[in-house]
PAZAPA-4460 file (N, C-alpha, C; in steps of 0.05 Angstrom, whole numbers, plus 32768, in hexadecimal, padded with zeros to 4 digits):
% residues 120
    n_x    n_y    n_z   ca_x   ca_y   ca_z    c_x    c_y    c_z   seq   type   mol
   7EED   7F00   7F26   7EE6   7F1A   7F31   7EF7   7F30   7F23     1      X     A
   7EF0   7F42   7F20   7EFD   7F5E   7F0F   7F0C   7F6A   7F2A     2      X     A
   7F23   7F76   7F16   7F37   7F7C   7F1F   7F33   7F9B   7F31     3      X     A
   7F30   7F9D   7F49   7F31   7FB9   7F52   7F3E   7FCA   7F4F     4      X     A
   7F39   7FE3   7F42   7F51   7FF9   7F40   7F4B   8011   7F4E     5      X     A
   7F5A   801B   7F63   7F57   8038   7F6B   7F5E   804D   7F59     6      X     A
   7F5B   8061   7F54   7F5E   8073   7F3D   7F67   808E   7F54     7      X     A
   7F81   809B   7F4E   7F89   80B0   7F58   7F95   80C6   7F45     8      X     A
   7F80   80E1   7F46   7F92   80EE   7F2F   7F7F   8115   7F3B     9      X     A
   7F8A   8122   7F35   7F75   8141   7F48   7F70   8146   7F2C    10      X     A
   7F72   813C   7F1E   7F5C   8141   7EFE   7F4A   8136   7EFA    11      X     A
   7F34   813F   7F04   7F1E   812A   7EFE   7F18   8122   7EE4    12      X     A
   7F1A   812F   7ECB   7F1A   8129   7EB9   7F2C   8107   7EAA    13      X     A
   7F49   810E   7EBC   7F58   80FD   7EB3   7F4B   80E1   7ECA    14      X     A
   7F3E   80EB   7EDB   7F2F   80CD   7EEA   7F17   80BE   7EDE    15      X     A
   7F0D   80D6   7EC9   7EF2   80C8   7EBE   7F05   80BE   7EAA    16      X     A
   7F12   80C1   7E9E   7F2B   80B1   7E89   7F30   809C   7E88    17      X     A
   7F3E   8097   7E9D   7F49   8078   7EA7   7F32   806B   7EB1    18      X     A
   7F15   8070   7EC5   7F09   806A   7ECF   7EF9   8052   7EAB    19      X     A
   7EF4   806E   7E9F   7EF2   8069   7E80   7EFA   804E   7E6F    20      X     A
   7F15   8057   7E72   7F1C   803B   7E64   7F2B   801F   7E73    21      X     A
   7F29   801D   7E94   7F1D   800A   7EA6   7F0E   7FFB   7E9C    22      X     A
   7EF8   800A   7E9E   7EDA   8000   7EA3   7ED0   7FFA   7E8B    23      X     A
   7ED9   7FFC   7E75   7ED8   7FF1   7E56   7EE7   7FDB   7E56    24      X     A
   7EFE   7FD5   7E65   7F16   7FB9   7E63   7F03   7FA1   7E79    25      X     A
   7EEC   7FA6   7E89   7EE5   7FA0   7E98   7EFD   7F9A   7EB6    26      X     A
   7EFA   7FB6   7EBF   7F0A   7FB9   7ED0   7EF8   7FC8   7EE6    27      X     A
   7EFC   7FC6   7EFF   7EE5   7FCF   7F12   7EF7   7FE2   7F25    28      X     A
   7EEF   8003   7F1E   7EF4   8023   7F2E   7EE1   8014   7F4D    29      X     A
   7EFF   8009   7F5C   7EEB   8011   7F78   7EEF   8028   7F86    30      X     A
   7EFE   803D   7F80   7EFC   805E   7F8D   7F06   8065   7F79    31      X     A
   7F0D   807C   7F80   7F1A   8099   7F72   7F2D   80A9   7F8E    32      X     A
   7F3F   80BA   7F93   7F41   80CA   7F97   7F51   80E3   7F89    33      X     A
   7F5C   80FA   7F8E   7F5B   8115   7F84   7F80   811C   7F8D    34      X     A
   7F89   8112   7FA4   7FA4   8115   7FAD   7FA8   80FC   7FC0    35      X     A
   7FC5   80FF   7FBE   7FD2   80E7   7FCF   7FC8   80E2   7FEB    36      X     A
   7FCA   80F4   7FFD   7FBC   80F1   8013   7F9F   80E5   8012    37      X     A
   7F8E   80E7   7FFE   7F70   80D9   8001   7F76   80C5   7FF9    38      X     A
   7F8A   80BC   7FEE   7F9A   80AF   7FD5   7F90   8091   7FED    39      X     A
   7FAB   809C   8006   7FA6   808A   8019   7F9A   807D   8022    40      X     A
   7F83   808E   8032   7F6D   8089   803C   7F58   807D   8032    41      X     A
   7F57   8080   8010   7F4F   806D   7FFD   7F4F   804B   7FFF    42      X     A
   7F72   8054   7FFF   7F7A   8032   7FF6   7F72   801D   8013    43      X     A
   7F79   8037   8028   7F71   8026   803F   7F50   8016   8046    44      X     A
   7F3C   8023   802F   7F20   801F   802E   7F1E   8006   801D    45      X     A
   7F30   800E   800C   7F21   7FFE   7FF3   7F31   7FE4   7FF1    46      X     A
   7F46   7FE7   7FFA   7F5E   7FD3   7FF0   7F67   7FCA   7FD6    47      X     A
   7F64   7FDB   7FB5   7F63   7FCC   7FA4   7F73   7FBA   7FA0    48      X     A
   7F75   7FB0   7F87   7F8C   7FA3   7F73   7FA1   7FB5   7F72    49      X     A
   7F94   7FCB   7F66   7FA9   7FDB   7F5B   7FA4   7FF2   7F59    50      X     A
   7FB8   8008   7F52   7FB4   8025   7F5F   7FBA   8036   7F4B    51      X     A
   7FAF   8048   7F3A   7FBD   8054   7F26   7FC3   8073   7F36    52      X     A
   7FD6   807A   7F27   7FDD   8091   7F3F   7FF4   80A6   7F32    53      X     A
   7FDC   80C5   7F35   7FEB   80D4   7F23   8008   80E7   7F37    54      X     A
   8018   80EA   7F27   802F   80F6   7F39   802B   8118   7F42    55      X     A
   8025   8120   7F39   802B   8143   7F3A   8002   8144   7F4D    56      X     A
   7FFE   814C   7F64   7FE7   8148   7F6E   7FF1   815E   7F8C    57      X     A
   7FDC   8172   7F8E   7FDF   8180   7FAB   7FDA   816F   7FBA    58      X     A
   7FEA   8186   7FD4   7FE2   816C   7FF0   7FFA   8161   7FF5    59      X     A
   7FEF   813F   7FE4   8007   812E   7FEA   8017   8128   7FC5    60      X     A
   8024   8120   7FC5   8029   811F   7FA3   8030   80FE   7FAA    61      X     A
   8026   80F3   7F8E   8026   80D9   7F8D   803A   80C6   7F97    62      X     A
   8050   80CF   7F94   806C   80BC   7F9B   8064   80B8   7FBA    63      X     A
   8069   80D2   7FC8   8065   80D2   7FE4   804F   80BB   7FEC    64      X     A
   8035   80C6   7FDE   801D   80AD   7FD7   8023   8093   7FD9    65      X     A
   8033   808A   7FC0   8038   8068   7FC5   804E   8065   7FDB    66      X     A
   805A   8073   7FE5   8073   8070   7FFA   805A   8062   8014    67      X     A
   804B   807A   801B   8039   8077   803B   802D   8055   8028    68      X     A
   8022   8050   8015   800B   803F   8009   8022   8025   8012    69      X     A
   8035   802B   8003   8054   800D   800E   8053   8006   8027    70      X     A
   804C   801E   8033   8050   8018   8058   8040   8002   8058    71      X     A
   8024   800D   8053   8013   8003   805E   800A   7FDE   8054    72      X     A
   8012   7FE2   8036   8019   7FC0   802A   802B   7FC5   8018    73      X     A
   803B   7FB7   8019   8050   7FB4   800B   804B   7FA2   7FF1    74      X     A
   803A   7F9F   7FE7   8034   7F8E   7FD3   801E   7F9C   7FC6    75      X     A
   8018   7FB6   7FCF   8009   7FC4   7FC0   8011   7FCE   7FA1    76      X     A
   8004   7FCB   7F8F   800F   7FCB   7F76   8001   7FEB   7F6F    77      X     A
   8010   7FFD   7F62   8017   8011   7F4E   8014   801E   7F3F    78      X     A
   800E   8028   7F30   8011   8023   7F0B   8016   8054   7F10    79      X     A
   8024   805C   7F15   802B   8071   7F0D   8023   8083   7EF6    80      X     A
   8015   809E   7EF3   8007   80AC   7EDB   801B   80C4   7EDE    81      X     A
   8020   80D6   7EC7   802C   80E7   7ECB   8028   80F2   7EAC    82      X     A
   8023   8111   7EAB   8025   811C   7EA2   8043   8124   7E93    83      X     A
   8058   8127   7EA8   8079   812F   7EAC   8082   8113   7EAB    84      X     A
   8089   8104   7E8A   80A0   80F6   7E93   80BB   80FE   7E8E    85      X     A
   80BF   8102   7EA8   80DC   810A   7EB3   80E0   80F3   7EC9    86      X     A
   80FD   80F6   7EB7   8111   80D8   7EBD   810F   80D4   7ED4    87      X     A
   811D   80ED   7EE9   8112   80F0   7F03   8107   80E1   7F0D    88      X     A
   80ED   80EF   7F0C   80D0   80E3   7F0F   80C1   80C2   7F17    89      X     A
   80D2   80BE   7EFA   80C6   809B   7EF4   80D9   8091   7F00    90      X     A
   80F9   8099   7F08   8106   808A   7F18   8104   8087   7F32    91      X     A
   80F8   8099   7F44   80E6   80A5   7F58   80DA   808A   7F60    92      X     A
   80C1   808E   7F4B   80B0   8083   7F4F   80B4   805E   7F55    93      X     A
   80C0   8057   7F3A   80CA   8044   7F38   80D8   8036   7F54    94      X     A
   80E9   804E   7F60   80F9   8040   7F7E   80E5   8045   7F93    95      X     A
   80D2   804E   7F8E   80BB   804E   7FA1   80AB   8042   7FAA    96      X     A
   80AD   8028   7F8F   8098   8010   7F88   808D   8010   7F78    97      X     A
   808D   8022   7F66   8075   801E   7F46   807D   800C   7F41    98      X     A
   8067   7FFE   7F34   806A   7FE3   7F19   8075   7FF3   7EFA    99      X     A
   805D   8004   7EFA   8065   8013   7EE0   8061   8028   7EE0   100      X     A
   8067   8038   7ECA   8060   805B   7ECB   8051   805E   7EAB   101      X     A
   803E   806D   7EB2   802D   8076   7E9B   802E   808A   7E8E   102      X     A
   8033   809E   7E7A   803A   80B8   7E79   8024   80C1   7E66   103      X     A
   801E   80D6   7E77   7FFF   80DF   7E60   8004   80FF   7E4E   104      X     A
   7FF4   80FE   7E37   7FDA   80ED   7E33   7FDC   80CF   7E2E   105      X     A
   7FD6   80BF   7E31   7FDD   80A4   7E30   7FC6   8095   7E1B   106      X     A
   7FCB   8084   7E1A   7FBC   806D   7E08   7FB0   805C   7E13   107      X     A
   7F92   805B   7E11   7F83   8041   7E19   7F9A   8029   7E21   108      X     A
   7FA0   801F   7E08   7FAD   8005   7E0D   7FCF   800A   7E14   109      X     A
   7FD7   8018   7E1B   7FF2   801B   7E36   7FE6   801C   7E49   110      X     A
   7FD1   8028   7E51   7FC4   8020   7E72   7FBD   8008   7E6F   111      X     A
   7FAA   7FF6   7E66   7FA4   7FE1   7E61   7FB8   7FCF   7E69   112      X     A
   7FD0   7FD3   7E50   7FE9   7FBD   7E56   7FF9   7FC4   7E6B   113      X     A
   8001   7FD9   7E79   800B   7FE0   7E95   8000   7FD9   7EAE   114      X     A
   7FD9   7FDA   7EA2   7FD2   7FC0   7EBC   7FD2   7FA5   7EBB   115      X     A
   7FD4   7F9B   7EA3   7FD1   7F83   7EA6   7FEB   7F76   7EAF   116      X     A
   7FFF   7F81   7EA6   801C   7F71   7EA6   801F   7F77   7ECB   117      X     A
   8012   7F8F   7ED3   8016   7F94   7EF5   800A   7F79   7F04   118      X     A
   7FEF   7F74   7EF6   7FE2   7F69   7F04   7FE2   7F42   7F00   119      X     A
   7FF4   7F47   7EEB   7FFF   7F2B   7EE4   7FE8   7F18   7ED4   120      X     A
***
């Protein structure tokens, strides 16, 4: 079975992106959302594998995002996007529960290998 990925990013552009080169790795977009708060209510629907998830987002901003997402499973896996890498940031994230952090514009194959190594 293909690997479910939630896709979180308020660029839709940058969601047809990743959704993009997913779905070329044969990887299966079971939602989308736009900010962390739908972010939630998402993961609570869909349950993926795995969660790509951009940091800087109105509303809720992503860290906060995987913090409530930890509550809710703690084995929920990660994979962090960001425009800003700042040290900050990825350290943030990282103590928050990311697997990895992505920094865009990014490369087909660093998303690729950031999910696969997540997803073991």
């Amino acid at each position: 079975m293909a690997n479910r990925i939630l896709i979180v990013d308020d660029a839709a552009f940058m969601r047809m992106m990743i959704r993009d080169i997913l779905t070329k790795n044969g990887y299966e977009v079971c939602g989308e959302a736009n900010d962390g708060a739908q972010a939630i209510e998402k993961f609570k629907e869909v349950r993926p594998d795995l969660i790509t998830m951009d940091i800087t987002m109105p509303e809720m901003d992503g860290i906060a995002a995987l913090k409530e997402i930890k509550k809710i499973d703690a084995s929920a896996k990660v994979i962090m996007c960001s425009a800003m890498g700042q040290q900050a940031m990825v350290i943030d994230a990282i103590q928050a529960g990311a697997k990895d952090f992505i920094v865009k514009p990014f490369q087909a194959d660093r998303v690729i290998e950031a999910i696969k190594k997540t997803l073991g």
